[in-house]
Every structure is written in structure tokens, then in C-alpha cells.
N, C-alpha and C positions, 0 to 999 in steps of 0.2 A: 504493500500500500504506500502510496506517495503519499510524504508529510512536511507539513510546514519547514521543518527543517532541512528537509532534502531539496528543497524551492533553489531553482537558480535560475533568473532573470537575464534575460540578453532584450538589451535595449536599444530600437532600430529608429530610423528618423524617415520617415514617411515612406518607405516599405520596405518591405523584405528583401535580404540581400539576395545575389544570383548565387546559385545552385542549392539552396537550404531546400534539405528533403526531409520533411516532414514524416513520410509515412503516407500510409494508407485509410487512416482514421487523426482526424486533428478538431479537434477540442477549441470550439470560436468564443471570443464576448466582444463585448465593442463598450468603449467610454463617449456621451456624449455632454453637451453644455449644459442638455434639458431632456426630455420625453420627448419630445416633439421632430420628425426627422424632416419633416419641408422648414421647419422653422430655426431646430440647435443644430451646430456642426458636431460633425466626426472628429474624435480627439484622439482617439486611441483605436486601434484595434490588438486583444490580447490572442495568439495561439500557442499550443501545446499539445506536443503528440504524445501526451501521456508518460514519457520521461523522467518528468521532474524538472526539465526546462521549460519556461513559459517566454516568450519572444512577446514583445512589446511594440508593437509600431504604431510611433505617435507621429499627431500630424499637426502641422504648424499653419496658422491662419492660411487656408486657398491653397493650401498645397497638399491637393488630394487627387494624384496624379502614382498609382503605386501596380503598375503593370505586373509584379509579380505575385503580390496580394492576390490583385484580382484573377488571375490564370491560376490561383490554388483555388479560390473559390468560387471560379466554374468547372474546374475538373471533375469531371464525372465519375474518375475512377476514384474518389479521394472522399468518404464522407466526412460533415461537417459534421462534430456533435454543439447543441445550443443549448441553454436552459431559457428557456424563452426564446425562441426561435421569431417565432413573426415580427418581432420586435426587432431582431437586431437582422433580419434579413431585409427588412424595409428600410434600416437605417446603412446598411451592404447598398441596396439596389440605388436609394435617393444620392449618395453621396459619390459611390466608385462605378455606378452602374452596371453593376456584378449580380447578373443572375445566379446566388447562390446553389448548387445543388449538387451531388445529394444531401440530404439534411437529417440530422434525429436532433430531437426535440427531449429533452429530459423532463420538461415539466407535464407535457402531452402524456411521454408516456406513464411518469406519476400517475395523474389523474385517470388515466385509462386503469391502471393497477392496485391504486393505492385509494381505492373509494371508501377505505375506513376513517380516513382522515378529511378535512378541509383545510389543510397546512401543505403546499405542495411546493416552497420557495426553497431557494439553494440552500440555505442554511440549514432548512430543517432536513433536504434530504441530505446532505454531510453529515447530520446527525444521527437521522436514523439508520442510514444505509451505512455508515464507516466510523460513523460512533467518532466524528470530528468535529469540535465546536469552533465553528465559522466566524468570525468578527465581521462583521460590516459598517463598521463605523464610519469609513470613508465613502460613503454612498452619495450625500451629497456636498461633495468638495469640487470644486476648480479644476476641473479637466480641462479648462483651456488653456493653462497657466506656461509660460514660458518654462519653466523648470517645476519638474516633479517632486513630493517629497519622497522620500526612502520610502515612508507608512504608505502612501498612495498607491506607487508601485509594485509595494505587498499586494497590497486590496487588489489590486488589477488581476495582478497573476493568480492570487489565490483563488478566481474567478472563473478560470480553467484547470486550473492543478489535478480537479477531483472528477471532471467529467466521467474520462473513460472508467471511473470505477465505480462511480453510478450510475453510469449507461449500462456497465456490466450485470449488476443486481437489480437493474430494471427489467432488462432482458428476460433473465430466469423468471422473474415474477410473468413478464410478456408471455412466454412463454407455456409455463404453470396455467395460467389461468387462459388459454387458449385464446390471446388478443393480440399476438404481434404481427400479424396479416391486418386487424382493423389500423394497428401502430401505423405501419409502414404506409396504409393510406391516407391516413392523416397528415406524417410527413410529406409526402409526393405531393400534399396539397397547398403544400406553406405557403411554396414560389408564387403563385397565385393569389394566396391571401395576404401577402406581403405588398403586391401590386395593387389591390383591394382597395388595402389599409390609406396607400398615398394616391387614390385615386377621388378618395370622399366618402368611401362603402365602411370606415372604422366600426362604426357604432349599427349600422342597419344590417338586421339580418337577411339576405335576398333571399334564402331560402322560407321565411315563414312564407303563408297566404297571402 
């Protein structure tokens, strides 16, 4: 199990350097100003292929120009994992215009799994699934800030650190409870709802009557 202390940060400046291979499964978050992805900019994007290194590429006012970024996250052969996916694909599409895909979603498949709860945010699956107490104290700080702190930078990384081993013990549950065929369609429908979301469709469901 990756732990706080085994955390090692590499901090890139508006993308990814040339030839960094990831892998085959890579672990996404994104920092922005605000909630809002037609209104806050893109500040950060955090990745991590489940190592124990978490790669940082922050982006500095207007320079969201990051060709390598973006060719990791339209690789098809490459899934993305997210804990809140729609969010930070719509905040991927509006800013680098990066149709992300393929995608899992940790907090989807929570909910799809974990219907004995109504607690389904990162912290608490780091708790229950890996028995890790998450801080998020840095949640809302200054991601557009010319220089980072040390604590920020934690918070950032620690953001990905724990995916692939919660995606892991999601799975077995996915699986167990004979729903990771409904998972996987939920997923494949992100890109879509991602496009939705920055189109005006956020809040209205099309599908009701």
C-alpha cells in the first residue's frame, strides 16, 4: 500500500516532460481557482501511476498549451482513474481541449457499491477502503499562486496517491455484487456528460418526461 511517506513529488511547469511513461493505468485530479470550468482557470493538473510518484503540472496565467498532457489523456490504450470524474473531465475538455478517455470514476463506482452509506468523498473512501486518514485542509487555498507551499503540494499529490488502490477494492466489490458491466457504462458515458455539463445541461435532467 502506498503511504504518505513513501509520497515523492516531481514538479513540472505547464506539462509533462517528453518521454515520461506512465503506464497503463494513471490516477488524474486537477486544481482549479473555483468550481466553475467556463469561469476558474486550470492550475494544476496532478498524475500518478500508482508508484508512489505523483507528477504535478502547474500552469501559469494563459499558458495552457501542454501537448503531452493532452496525448496521455486521449490515449485510449491508457485508462484514466478520477474520483469525481465529470468534474475534472469538463475542467480537461474546457481548458486543454482533451477529450479525456478511457475513464473510471471512483466515486460512481462507490455509489454503484457502496449503497450502505451516503459518504462516498475521497477521504472517507481512504478511510474505509485503506484505513488512511486523509487531511484536506488545503481544499480551499490559492491555486493560482505564483509559488506553491510545501503543504499544498502535499494536498495535491495526496489527491492521487491512493487511487489505484481504491479502484482496486472497488472492483472486487464491482464485481461481488455483479455491477461492473452497469460501472463500465456509466464510465463510457462521462465524455458526454462532461460536454453536457459546459454546454448549459448541469442541473436539467434530459432524461426525465
Amino acid at each position: 500500500m502506498a503511504t504518505k511517506h513513501d509520497l515523492k513529488i516531481e514538479l513540472h511547469h505547464n506539462d509533462l516532460p517528453d518521454g515520461l511513461d506512465l503506464g497503463d493505468c494513471v490516477a488524474v485530479d486537477c486544481e482549479m481557482m473555483g468550481l466553475k470550468p467556463l469561469r476558474d482557470r486550470l492550475c494544476m493538473v496532478q498524475l500518478s501511476a500508482g508508484d508512489g510518484v505523483c507528477h504535478l503540472v502547474k500552469f501559469g496565467q494563459g499558458e495552457l498549451h501542454a501537448p503531452n498532457l493532452s496525448a496521455l489523456l486521449e490515449d485510449e490504450e491508457v485508462t484514466k482513474i478520477f474520483h469525481f470524474a465529470r468534474g475534472d473531465l469538463a475542467v480537461l475538455l474546457a481548458h486543454l481541449d482533451a477529450v479525456t478517455v478511457p475513464v473510471y470514476c471512483t466515486k460512481i463506482a462507490s455509489k454503484l457499491v457502496r449503497t450502505f452509506t451516503p459518504h462516498h468523498n475521497l477521504k472517507t473512501l481512504c478511510k474505509d477502503l485503506l484505513d488512511v486518514d486523509m487531511s484536506k485542509q488545503q481544499t480551499c487555498s490559492d491555486w493560482g499562486a505564483e509559488e506553491l507551499s510545501p503543504e499544498q503540494l502535499e494536498y495535491a499529490a495526496l489527491d492521487v496517491l491512493y487511487l489505484h488502490e481504491i479502484k482496486a477494492a472497488l472492483d472486487v466489490m464491482l464485481e461481488r455484487e455483479g455491477r461492473m458491466q452497469l460501472a463500465q457504462s456509466c464510465f463510457d458515458f462521462l465524455p458526454t456528460r462532461a460536454f453536457l455539463d459546459l454546454c448549459g445541461w448541469q442541473e436539467e435532467d434530459i432524461f426525465e418526461h
